[in-house]
C-alpha positions as CSV (number, residue, x, y, z in Angstrom):
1,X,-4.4,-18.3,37.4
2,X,-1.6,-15.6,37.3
3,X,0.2,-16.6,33.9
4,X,0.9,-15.7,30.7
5,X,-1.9,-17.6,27.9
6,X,1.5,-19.1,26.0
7,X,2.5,-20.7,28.9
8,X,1.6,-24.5,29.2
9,X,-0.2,-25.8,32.1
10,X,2.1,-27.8,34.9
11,X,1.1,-31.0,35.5
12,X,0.0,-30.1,39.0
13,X,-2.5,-27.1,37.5
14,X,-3.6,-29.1,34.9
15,X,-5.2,-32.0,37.1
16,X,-6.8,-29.2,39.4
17,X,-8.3,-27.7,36.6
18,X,-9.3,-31.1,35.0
19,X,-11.1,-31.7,38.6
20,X,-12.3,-28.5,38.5
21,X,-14.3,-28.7,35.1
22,X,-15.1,-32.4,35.7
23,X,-17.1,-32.0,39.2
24,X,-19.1,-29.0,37.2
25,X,-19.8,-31.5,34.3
26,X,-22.4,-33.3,36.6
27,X,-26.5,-33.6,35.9
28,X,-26.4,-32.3,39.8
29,X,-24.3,-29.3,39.2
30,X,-26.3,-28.3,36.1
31,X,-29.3,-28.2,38.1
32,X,-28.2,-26.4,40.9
33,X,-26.9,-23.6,38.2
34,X,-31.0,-23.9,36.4
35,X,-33.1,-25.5,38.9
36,X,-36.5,-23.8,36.8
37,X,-34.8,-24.8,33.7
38,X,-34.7,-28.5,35.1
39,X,-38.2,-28.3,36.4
40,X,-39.5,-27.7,33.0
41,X,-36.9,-30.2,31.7
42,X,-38.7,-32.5,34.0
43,X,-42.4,-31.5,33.1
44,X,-41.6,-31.9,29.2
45,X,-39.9,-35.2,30.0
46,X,-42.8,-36.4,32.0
47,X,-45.2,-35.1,28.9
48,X,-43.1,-37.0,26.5
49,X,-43.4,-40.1,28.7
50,X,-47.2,-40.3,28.7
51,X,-48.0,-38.9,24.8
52,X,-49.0,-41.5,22.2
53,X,-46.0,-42.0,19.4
54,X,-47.5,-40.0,16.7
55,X,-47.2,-36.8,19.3
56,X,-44.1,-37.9,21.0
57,X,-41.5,-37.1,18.0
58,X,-42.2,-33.5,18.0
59,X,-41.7,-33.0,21.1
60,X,-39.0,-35.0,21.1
61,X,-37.4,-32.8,19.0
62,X,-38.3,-29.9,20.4
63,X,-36.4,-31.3,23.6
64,X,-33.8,-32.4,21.8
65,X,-33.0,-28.9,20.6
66,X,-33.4,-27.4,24.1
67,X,-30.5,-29.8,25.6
68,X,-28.0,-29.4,22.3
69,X,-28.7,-25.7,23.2
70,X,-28.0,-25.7,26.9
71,X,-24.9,-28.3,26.3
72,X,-23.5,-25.4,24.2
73,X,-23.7,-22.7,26.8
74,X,-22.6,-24.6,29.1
75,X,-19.9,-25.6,27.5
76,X,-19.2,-22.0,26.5
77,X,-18.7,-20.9,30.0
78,X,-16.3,-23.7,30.9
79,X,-12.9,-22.6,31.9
């Protein structure tokens, strides 16, 4: 957009860019921008699923972290 930062959004722009940041804000679009990233998303997930309970939580965790992590960047590059 060709505009100074002080100027406010029209209403017009700002439900374009709100459309434009909500249809990248999708599981799909995520893993089209990581697809090895959601592969070993999926393997960990899958590991998770089948380890007894006293294994799961560390792991868990570990997960955990990678996602808070990746939510971050993400959100980081939005517009």
């Amino acid at each position: 957009m060709g505009r100074k930062p002080d100027q406010p959004l029209t209403v017009e722009e700002a439900k374009a860019r709100l459309r434009a940041v909500a249809a990248e804000a999708t599981p799909a679009a995520w893993v089209r921008e990581h697809p090895w990233d959601a592969v070993a998303l999926a393997f960990a997930a899958g590991l998770l699923a089948g380890l007894d309970t006293d294994a799961r939580r560390p792991m868990a965790s570990a997960l955990a972290e990678f996602l808070a992590a990746e939510l971050a960047s993400a959100s980081r590059k939005a517009p």
